[in-house]
N, CA, C and O of each residue as an XYZ file, in Angstrom:
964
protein
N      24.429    153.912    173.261
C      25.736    154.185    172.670
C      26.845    153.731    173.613
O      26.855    153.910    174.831
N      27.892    153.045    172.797
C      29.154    152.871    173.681
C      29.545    153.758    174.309
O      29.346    154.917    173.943
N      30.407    153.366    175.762
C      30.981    154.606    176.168
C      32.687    154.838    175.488
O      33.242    153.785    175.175
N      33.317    155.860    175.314
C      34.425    155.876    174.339
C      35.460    155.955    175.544
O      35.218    156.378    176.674
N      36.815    155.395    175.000
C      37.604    155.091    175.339
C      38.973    155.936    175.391
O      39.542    156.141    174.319
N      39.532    156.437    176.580
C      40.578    156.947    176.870
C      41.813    156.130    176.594
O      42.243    155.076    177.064
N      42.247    156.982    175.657
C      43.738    155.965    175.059
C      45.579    156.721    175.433
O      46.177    156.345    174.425
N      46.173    157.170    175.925
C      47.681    158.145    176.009
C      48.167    158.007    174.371
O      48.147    157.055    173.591
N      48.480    159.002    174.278
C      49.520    158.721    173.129
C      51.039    159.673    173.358
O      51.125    160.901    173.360
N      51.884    158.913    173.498
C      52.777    159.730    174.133
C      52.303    160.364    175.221
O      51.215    160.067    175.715
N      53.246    161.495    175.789
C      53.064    162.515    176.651
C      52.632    164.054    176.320
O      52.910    165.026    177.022
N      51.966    164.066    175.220
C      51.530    165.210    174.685
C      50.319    165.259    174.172
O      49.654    166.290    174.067
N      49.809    163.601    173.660
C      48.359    163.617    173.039
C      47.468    162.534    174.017
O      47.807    161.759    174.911
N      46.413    162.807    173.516
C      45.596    161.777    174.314
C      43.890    161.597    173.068
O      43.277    162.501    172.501
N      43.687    160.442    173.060
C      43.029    159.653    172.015
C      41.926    159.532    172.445
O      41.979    159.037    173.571
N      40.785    159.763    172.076
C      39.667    159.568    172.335
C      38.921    158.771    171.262
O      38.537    159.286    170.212
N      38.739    157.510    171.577
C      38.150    156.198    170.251
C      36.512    155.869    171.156
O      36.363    155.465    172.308
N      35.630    156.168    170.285
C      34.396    155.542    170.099
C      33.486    154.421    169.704
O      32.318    154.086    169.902
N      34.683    153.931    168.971
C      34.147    152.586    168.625
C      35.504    151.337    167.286
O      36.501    151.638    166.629
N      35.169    150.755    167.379
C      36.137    149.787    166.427
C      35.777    149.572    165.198
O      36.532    148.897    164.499
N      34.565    150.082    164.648
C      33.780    149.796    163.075
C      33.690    151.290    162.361
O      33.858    152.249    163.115
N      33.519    151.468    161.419
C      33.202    152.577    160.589
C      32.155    152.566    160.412
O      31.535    151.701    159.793
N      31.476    154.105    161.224
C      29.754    153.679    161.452
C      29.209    155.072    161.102
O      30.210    155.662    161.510
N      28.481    155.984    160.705
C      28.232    157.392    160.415
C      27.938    158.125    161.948
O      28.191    159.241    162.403
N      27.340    157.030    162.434
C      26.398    157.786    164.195
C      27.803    157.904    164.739
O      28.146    158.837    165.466
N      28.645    156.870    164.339
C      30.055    156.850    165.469
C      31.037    158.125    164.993
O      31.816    158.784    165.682
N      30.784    158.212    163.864
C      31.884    159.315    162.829
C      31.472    161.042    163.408
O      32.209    161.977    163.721
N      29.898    160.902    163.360
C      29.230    162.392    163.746
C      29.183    162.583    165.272
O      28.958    163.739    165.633
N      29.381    161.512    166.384
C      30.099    161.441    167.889
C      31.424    162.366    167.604
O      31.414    163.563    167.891
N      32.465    161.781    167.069
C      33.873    162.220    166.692
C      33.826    164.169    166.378
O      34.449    165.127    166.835
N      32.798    163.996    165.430
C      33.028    165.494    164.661
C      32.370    166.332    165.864
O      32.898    167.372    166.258
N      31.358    165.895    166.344
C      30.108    166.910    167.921
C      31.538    167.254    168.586
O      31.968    168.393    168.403
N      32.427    166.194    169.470
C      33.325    166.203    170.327
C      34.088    167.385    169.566
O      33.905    168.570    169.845
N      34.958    166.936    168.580
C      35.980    168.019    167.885
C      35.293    169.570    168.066
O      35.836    170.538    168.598
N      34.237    169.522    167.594
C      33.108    170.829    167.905
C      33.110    171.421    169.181
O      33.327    172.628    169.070
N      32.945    171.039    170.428
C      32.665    171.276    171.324
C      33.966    171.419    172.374
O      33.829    172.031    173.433
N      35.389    170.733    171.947
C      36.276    171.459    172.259
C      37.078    172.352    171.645
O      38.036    172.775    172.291
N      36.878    172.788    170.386
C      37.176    173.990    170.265
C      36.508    175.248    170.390
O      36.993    176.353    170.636
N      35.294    174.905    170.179
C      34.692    176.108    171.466
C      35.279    176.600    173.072
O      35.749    177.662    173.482
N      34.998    175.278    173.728
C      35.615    175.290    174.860
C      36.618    176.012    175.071
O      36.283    176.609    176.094
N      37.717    176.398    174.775
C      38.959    177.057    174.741
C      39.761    176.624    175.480
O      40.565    177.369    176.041
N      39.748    175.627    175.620
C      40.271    174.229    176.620
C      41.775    175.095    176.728
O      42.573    175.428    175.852
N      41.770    175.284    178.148
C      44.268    175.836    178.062
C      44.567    174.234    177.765
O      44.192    173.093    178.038
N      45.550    175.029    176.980
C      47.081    173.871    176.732
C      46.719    173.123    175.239
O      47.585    172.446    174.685
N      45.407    173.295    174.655
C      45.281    171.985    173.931
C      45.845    173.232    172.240
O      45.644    174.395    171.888
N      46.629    171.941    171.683
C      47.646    172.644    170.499
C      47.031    171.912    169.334
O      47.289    172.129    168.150
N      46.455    171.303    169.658
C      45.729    170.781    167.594
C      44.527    169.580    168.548
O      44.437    169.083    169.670
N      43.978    169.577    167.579
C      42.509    168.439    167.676
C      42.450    167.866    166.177
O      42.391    168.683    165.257
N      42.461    166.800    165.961
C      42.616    165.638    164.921
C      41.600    164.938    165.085
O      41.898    163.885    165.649
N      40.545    165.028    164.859
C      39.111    164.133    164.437
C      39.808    162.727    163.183
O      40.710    162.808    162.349
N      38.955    161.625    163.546
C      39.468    160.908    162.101
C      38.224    160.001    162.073
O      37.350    160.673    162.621
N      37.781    158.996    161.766
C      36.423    158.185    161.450
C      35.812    157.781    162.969
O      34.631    157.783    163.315
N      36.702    157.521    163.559
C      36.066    156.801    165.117
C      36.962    157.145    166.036
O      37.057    156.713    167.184
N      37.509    157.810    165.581
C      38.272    159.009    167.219
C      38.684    160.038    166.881
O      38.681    160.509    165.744
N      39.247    160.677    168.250
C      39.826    162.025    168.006
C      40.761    162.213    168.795
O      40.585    162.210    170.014
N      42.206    162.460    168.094
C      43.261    162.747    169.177
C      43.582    164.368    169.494
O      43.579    165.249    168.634
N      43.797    164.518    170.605
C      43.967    165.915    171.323
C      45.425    166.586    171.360
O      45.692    166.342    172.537
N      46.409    167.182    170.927
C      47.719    167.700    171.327
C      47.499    168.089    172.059
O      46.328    168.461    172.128
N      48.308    168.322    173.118
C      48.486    169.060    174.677
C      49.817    169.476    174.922
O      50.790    168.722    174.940
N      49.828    170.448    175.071
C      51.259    171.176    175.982
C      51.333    170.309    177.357
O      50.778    170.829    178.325
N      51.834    169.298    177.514
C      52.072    169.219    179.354
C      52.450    169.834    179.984
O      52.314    169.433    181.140
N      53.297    171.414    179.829
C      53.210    172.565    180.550
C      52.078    173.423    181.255
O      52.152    174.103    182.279
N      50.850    173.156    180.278
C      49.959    173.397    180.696
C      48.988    173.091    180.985
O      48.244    173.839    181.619
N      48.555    171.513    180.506
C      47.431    170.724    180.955
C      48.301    169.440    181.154
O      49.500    169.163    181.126
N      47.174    168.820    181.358
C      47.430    167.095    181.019
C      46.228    166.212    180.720
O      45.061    166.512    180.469
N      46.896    164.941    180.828
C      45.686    163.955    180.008
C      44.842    163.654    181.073
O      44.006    162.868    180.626
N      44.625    163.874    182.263
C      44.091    163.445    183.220
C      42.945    164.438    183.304
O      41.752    164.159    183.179
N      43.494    165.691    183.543
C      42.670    167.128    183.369
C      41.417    167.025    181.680
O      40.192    167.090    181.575
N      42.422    166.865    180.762
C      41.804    166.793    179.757
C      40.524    165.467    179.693
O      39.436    165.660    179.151
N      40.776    164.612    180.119
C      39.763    163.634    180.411
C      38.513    163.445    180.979
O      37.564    162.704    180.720
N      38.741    164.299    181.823
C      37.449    164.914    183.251
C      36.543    165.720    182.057
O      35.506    165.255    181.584
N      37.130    166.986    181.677
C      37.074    167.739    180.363
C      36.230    167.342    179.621
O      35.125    167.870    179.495
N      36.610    166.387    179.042
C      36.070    165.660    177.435
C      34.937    164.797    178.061
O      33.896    164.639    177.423
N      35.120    164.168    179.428
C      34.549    163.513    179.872
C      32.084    164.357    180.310
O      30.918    164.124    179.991
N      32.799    165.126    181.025
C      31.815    166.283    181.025
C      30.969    166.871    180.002
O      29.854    167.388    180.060
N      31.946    166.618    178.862
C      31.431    166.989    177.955
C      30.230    166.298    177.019
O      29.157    166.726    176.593
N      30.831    165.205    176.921
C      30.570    163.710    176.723
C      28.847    163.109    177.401
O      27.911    162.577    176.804
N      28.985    163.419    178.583
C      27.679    163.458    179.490
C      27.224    164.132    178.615
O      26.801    163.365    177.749
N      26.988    165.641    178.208
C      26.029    165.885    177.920
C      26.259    166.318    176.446
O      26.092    167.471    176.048
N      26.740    165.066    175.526
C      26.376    165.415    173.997
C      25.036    165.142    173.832
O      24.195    164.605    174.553
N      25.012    165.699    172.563
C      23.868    165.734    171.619
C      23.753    165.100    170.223
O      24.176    165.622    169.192
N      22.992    163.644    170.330
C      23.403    162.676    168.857
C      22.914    162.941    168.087
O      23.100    162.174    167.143
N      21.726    164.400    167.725
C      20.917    164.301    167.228
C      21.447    164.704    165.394
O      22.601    165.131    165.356
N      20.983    164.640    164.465
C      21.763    165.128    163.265
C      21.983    166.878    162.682
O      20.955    167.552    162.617
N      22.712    167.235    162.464
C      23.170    168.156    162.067
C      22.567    168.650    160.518
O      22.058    167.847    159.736
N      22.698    169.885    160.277
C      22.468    170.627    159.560
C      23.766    170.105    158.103
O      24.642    169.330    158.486
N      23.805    170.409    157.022
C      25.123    169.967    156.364
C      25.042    170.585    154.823
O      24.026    171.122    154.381
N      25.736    170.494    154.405
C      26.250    170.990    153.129
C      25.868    169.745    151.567
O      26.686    168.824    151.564
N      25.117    169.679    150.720
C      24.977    168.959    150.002
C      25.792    169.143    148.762
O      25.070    169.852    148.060
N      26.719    168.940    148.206
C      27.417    168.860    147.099
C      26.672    167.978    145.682
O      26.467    166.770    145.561
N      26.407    169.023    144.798
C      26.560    167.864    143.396
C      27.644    167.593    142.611
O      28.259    168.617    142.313
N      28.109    166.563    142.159
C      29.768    166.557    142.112
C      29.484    165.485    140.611
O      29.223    164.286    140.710
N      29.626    166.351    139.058
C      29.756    165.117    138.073
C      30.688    164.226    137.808
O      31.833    164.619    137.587
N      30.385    162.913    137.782
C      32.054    162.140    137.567
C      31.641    161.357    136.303
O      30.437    161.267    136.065
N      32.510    160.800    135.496
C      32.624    160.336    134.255
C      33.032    158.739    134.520
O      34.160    158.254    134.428
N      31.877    158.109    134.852
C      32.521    156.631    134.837
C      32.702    156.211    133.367
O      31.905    155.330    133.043
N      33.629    156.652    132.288
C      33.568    155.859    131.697
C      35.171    155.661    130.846
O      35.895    156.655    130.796
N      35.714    154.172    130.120
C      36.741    154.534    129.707
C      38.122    154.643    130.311
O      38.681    153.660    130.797
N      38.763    156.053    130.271
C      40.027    155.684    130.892
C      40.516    156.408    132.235
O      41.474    156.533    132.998
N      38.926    156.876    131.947
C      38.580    157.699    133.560
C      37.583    156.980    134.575
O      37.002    157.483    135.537
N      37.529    155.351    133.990
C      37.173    154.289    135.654
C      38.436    152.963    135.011
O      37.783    151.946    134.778
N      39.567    152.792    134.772
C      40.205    151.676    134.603
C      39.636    150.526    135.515
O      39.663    149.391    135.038
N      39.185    150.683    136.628
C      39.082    149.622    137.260
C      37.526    149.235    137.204
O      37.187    148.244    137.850
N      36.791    149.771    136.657
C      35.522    149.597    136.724
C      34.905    148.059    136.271
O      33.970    147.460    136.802
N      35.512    147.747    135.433
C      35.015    146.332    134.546
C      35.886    145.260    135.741
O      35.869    144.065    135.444
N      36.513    145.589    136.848
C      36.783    144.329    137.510
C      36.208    144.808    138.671
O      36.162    143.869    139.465
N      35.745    145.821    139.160
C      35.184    145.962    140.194
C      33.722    145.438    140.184
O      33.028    145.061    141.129
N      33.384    145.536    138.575
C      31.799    144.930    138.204
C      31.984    143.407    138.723
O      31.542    142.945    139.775
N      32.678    142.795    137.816
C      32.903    141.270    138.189
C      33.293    140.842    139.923
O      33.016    139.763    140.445
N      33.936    141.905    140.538
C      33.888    141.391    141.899
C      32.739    141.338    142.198
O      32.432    140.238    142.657
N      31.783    142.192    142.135
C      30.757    142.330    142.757
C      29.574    141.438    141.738
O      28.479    141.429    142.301
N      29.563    140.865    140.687
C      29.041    140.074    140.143
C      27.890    141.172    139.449
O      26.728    140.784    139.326
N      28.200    142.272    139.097
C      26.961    143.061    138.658
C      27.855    143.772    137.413
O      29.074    143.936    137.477
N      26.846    144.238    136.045
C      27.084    144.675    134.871
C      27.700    146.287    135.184
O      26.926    146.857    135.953
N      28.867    147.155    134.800
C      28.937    147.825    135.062
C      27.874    149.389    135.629
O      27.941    150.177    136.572
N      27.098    149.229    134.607
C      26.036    150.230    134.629
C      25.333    150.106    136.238
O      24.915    151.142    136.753
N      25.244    148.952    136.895
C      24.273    148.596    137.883
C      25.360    149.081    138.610
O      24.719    150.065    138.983
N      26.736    149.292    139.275
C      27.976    149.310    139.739
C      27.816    150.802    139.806
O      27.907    151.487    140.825
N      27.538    151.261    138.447
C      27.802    152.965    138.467
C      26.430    153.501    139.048
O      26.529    154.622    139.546
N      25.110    152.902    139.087
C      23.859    153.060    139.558
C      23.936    153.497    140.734
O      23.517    154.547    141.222
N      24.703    152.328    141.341
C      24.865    152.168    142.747
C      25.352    153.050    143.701
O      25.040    153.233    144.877
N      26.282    153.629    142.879
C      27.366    154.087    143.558
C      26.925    155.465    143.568
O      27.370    156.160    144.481
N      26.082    156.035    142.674
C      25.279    157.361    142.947
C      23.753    157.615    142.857
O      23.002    158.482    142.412
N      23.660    156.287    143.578
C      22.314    156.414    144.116
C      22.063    157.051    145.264
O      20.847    157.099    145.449
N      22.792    157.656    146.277
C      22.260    158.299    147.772
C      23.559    158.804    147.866
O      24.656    158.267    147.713
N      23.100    160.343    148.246
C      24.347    160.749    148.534
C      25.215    160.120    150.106
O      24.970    159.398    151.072
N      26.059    160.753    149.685
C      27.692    159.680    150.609
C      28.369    161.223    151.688
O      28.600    162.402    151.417
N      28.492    160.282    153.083
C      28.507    161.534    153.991
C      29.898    161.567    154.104
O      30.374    160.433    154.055
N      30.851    162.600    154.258
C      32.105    162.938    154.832
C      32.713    162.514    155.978
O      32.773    163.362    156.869
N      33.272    161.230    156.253
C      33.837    161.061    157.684
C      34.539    161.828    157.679
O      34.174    162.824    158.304
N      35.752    161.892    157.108
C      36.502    162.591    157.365
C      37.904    163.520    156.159
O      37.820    163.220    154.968
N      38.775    164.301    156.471
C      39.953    164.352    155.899
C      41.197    163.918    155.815
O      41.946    164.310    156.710
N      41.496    163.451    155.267
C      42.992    163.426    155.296
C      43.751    162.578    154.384
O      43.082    162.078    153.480
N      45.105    162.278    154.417
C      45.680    161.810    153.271
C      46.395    162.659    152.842
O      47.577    162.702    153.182
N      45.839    163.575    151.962
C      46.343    164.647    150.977
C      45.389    165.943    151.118
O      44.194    165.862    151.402
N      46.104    167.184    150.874
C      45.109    168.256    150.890
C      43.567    168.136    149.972
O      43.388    167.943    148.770
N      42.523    168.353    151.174
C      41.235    168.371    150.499
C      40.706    166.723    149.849
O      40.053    166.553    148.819
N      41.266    165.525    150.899
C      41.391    164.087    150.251
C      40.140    164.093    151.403
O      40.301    164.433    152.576
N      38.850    163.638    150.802
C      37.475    162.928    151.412
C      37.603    161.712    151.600
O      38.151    160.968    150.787
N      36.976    161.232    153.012
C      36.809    160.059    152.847
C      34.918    159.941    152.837
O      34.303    160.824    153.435
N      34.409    159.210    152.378
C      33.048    158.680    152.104
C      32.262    157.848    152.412
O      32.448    156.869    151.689
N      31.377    157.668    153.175
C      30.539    156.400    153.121
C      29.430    157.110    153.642
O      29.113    158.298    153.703
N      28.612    155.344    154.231
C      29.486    153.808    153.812
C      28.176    153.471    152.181
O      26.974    153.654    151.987
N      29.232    152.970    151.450
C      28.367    152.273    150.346
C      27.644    151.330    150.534
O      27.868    150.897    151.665
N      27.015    150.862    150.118
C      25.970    149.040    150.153
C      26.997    148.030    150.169
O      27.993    147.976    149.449
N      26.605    147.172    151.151
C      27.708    145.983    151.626
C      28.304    145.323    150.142
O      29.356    144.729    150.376
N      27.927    145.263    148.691
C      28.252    145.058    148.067
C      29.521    145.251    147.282
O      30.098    144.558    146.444
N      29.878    146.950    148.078
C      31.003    147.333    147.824
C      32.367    147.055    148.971
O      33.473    147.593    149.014
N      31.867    146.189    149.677
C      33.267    146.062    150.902
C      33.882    145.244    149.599
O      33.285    144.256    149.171
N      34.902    145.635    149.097
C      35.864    145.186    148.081
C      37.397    145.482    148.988
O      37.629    146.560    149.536
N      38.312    144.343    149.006
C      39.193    144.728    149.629
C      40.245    145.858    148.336
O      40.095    145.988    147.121
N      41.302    146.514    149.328
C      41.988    147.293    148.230
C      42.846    146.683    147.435
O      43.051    145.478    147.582
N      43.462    147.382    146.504
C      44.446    146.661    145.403
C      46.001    146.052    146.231
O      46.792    146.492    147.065
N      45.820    144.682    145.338
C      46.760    144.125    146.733
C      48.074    144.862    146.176
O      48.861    145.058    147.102
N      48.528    145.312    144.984
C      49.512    146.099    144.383
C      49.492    147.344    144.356
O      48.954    147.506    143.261
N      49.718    148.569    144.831
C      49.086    150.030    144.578
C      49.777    150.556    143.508
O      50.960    150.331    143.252
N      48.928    151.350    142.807
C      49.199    152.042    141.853
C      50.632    152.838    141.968
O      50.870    153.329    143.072
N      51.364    152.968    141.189
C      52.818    154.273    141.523
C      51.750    155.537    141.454
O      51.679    156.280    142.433
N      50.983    155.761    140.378
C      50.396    157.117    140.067
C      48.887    156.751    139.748
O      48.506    156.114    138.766
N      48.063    157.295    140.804
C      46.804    157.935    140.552
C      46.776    159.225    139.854
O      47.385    160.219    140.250
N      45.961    159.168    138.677
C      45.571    160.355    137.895
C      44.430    161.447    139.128
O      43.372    161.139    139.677
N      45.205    162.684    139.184
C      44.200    163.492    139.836
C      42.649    163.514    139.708
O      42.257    163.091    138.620
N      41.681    163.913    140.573
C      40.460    163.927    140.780
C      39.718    162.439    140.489
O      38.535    162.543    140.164
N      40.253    161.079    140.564
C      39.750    159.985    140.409
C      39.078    159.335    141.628
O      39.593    159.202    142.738
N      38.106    159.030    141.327
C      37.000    158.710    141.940
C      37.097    156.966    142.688
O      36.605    156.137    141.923
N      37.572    156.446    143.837
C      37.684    155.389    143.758
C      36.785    154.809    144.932
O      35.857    155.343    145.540
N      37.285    153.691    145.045
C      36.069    152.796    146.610
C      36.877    151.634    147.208
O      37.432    150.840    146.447
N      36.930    151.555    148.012
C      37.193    150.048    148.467
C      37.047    150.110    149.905
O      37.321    151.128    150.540
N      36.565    148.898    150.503
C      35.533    149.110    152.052
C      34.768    149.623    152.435
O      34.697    150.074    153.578
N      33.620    149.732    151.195
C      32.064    150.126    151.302
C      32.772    151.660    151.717
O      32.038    152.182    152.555
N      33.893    152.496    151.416
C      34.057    153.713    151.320
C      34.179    153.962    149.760
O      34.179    153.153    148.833
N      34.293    155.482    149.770
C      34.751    155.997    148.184
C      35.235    157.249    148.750
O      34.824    157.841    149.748
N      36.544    157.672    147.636
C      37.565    158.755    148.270
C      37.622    159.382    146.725
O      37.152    158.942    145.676
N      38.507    160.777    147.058
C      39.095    161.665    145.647
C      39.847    161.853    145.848
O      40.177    162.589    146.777
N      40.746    161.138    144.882
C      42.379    161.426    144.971
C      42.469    162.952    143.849
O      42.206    163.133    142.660
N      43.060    163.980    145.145
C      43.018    165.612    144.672
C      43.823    165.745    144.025
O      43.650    166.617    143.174
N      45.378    164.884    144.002
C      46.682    165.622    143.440
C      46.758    164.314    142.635
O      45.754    163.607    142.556
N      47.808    163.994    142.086
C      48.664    162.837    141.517
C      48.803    162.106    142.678
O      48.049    162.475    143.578
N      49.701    160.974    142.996
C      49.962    160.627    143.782
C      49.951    159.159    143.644
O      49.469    158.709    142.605
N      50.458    158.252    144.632
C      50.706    156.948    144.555
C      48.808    156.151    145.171
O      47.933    156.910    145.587
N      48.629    154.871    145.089
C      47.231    154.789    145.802
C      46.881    153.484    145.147
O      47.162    152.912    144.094
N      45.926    153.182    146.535
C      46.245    151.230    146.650
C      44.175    151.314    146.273
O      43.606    150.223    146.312
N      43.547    152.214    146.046
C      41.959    151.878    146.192
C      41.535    151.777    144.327
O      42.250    152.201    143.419
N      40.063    151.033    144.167
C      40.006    151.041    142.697
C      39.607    152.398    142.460
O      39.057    153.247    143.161
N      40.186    152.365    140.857
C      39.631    153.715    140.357
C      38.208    153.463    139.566
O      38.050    152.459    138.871
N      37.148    154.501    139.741
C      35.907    153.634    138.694
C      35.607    154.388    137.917
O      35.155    154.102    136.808
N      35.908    156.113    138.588
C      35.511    157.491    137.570
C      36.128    158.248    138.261
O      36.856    158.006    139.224
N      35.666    159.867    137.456
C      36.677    160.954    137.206
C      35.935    161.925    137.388
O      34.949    161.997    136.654
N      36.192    163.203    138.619
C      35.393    164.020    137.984
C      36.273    165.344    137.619
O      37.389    165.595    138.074
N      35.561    166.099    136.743
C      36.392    167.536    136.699
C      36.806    168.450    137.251
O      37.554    169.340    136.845
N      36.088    168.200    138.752
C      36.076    169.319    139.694
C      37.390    169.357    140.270
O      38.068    168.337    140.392
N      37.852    170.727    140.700
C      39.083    170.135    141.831
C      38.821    170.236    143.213
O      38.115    171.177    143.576
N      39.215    169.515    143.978
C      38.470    169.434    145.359
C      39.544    170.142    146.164
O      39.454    170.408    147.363
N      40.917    170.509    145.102
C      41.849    171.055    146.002
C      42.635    172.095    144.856
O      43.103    171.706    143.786
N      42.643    172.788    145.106
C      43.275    174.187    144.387
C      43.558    175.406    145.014
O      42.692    176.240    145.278
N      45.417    175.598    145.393
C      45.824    175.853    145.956
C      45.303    177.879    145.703
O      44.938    178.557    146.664
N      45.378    178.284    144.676
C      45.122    179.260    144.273
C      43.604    179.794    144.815
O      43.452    180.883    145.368
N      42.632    178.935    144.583
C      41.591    179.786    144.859
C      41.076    180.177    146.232
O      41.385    179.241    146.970
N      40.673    180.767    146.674
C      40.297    181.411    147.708
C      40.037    180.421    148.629
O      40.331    180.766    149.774
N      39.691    179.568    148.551
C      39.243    178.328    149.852
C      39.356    177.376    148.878
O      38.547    177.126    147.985
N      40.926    176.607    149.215
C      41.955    175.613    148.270
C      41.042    174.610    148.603
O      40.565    174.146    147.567
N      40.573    174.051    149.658
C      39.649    172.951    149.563
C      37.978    173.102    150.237
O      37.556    173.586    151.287
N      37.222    172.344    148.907
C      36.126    172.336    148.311
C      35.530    172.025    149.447
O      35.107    173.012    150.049
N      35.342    170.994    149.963
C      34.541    170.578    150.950
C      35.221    170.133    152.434
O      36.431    170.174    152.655
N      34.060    169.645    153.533
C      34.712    169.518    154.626
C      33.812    168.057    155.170
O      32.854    167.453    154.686
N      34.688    167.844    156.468
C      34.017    166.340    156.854
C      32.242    167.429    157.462
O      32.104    168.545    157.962
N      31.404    166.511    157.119
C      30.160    166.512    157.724
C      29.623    166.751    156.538
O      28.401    166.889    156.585
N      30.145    166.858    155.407
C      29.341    167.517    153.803
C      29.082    166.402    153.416
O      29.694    165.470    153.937
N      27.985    166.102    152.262
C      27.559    164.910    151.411
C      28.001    165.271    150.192
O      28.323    166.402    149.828
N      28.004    164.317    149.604
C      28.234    164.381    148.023
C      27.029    163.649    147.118
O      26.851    162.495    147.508
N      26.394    163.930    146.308
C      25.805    163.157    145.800
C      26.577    163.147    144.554
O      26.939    164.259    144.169
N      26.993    161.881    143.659
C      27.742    162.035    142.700
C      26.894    162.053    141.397
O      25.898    161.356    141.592
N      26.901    162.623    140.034
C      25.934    162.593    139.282
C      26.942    161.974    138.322
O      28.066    162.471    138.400
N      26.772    160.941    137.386
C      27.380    160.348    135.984
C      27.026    161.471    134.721
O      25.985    161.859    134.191
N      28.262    161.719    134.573
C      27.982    162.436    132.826
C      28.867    161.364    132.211
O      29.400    160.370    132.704
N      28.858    161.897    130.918
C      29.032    161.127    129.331
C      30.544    161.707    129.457
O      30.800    162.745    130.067
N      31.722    160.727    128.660
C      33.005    161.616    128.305
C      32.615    162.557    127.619
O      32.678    163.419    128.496
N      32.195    163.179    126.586
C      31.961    164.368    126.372
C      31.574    165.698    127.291
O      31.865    166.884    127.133
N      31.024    165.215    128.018
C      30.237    166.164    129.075
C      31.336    166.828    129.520
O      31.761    167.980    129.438
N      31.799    165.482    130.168
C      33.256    165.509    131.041
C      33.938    166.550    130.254
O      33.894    167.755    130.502
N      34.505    166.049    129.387
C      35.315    167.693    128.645
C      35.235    168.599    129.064
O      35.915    169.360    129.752
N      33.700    168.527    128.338
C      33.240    170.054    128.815
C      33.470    170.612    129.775
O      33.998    171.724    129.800
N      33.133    169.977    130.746
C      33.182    170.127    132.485
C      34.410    170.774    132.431
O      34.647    171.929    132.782
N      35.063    170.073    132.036
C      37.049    170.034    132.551
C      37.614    171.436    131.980
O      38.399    172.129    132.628
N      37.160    171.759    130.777
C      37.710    172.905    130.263
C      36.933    174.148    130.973
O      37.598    174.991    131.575
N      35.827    174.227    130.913
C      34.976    175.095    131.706
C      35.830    175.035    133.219
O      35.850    176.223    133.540
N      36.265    174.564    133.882
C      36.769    174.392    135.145
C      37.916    174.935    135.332
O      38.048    175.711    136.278
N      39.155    174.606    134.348
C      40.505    175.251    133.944
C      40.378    176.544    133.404
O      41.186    177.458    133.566
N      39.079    176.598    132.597
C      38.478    178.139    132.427
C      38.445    179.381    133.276
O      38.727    180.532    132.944
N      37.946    178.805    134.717
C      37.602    179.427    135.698
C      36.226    179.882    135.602
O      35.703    180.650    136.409
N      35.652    179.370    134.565
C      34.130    179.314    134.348
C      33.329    178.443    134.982
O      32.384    178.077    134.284
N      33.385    177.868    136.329
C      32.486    176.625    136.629
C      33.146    176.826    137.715
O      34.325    177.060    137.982
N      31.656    176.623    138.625
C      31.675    176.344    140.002
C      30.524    174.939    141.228
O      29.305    174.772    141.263
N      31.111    174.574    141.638
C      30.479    173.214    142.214
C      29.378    173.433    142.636
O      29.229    174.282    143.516
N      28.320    172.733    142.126
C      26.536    173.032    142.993
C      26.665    172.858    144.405
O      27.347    171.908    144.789
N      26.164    173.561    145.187
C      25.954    173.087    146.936
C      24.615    173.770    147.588
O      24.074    174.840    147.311
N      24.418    173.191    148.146
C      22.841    173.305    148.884
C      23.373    173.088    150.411
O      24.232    172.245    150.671
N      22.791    173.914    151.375
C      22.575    173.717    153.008
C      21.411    172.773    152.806
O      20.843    172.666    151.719
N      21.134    172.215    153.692
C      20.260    170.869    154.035
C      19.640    171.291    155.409
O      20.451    171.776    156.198
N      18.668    171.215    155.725
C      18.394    171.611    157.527
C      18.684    169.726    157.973
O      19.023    168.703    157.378
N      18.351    170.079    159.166
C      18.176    168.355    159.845
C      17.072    168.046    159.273
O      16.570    166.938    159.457
C-alpha cells in the first residue's frame, strides 16, 4: 500500500490523501483512519471529514497543530488494519423504467448495450458506500464495471426529481431532495434516504452496501404510497467479514 500524504490546508486543517484514483481498499484506509481518530480523543481536533481518498482534520491551533497531529495520524497509520469490516447490507427497490430512468435509453447506447442488460448490470453486486456528501443522506457508490465510466452530463439538469437513481464514473449516487445535478438519471426508488422527521433522517452510512433490486412501475407505486404511508421500512442485514 501507498504511503499517504500530508497535505496543510490553511492553518486550521490538515489533509490526509491516500491515493489519486477511486479505489474501495483506498476508500476503507480513509473510513479505518476517521475511526481511529475519533476514538483517540485527539485535543484540539474540531471535525474529521472522511471523503473517497482522504480525510481532512479541523484543528484549533490553540490547541494542537499540524505537525503534532501528523506524528498522531502518523502512529496510527503504522499500525492500521486493512483487513475488511463487518457492514450493513441494504435492499433498496428502484424502478428503472419510463419517467423514472429519462436517461436510461442514452446511457444504453453509450455503452452499446440494450437497456435491460444496462439495468442487469447495474444490480448485479451490491455497491459499497465511499462516502457522504453533497446533500443530506446523498451516497456515493461504487465502483460499477468499467462499462459504466460514462462521463457526466455536459449540461446539468436545473431539477433532479428526488430519490433518482443515477451513475456516471463507474459510480452511482441518490439524489435525496430536489435539487440541481449534472449525473444520468436511469431509475427511481421509493425509499427516502433522507427524512428529516423520522428518527434517524438518514438511512444509511459510508461503509453500507446497497444491493439495488428492479421492480415494475406498478410495484413502484405501491412502494411509494406504502412509504408516505409510514407503512414500509428498508430491508437491512449485518454482514460479518
Amino acid at each position: 500500500m501507498s504511503e499517504p500524504v500530508f497535505l496543510p490546508a490553511g492553518d486550521t486543517a490538515l489533509v490526509v490523501q491516500f491515493g489519486e484514483a477511486v479505489d474501495a481498499a483506498v476508500n476503507r484506509r480513509v473510513r479505518h483512519l476517521a475511526l481511529k481518530l475519533r476514538e483517540s480523543e485527539q485535543k484540539g481536533i474540531v471535525d474529521i471529514v472522511p471523503t473517497i481518498r482522504s480525510l481532512m482534520v479541523h484543528y484549533d491551533p490553540l490547541v494542537t497543530g499540524a505537525a503534532t497531529l501528523e506524528a498522531a495520524i502518523s502512529e496510527m497509520l503504522h499500525h492500521e488494519d486493512a483487513g475488511e469490516d463487518a457492514y450493513r447490507l441494504w435492499s433498496i427497490p428502484v424502478c428503472y423504467e419510463g419517467d423514472c430512468a429519462p436517461d436510461l435509453d442514452n446511457v444504453a447506447r453509450e455503452m452499446e448495450l440494450d437497456t435491460a442488460e444496462v439495468v442487469r448490470r447495474h444490480a448485479a453486486e451490491p455497491l459499497e458506500i465511499f462516502m457522504m456528501g453533497f446533500l443530506p443522506g446523498f451516497p456515493y457508490l461504487g465502483l460499477l464495471p468499467e462499462e459504466f465510466d460514462i462521463p457526466r452530463l455536459f449540461e446539468p439538469r436545473v431539477k433532479v426529481p428526488a430519490r433518482s437513481i443515477s451513475i456516471a464514473v463507474r459510480q452511482t449516487t441518490i439524489y435525496t431532495v430536489e435539487c440541481p445535478g449534472g449525473w444520468h438519471l436511469i431509475g427511481r426508488t421509493p425509499v427516502e434516504f433522507f427524512d428529516p422527521f423520522r428518527a434517524q433522517p438518514i438511512l444509511v452510512a459510508a461503509g453500507d452496501r446497497i444491493r439495488f433490486e428492479p421492480v415494475a412501475a406498478g410495484e413502484y407505486q405501491s412502494l411509494r404510497k406504502a412509504v408516505e404511508a409510514g407503512d414500509y421500512e428498508a430491508v437491512s442485514e449485518e454482514v460479518a467479514p
